[in-house]
C-alpha positions in Angstrom: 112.0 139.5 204.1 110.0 141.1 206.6 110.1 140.8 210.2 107.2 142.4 212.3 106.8 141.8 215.8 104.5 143.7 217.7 104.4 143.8 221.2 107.3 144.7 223.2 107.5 141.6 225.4 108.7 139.7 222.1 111.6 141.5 221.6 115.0 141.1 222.3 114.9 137.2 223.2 115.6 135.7 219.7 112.4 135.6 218.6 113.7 137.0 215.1 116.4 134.9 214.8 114.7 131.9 215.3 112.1 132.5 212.7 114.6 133.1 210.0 116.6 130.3 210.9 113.7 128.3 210.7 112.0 129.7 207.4 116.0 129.5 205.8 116.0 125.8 206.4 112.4 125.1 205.1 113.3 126.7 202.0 116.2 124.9 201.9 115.0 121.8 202.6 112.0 121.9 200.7 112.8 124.1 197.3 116.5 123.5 197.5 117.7 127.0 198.1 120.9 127.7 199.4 121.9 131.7 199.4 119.6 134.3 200.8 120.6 137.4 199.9 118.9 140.8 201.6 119.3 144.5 201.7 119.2 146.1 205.2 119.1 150.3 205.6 122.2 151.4 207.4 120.4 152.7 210.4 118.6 149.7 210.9 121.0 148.9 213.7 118.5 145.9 215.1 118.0 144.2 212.3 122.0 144.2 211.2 122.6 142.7 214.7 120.2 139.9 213.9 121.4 139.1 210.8 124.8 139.1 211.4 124.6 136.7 214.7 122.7 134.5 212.5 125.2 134.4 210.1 125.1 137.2 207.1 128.0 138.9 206.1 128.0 142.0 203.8 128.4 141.5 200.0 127.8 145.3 199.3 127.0 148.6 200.7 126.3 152.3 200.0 125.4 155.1 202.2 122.3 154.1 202.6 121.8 150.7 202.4 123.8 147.0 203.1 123.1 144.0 201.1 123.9 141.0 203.2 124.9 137.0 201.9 124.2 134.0 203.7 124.9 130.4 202.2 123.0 128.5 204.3 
């Protein structure tokens, strides 16, 4: 999964979260999927905020890296 938005005036108002929310439950609805699993870098301090208010919780981690679960 990759997230890229560009200009500074789209960040920090949920923008991200509402995409993956959204793309989650197409998948879901249309091809049946129902665990997204990811792997975030450690210092990625944004993108571990997003995914954990949207409802990730870690399955595993190293010093570098965090893989994150959600059963949608």
């Amino acid at each position: 999964m990759g997230i890229l938005i560009g200009g500074s005036n789209w960040r920090d108002i949920g923008v991200a979260v509402e995409v993956i929310k959204a793309s989650a439950h197409y998948l879901s609805d249309r091809y049946g999927v129902k665990t997204i699993i990811l792997v975030v870098n450690q210092n990625n301090h944004a993108a571990k905020s997003v995914y954990k208010k949207i409802g990730f919780t870690i399955k595993d981690q190293n010093k570098n890296n965090i893989e994150m679960i959600w059963q949608l």
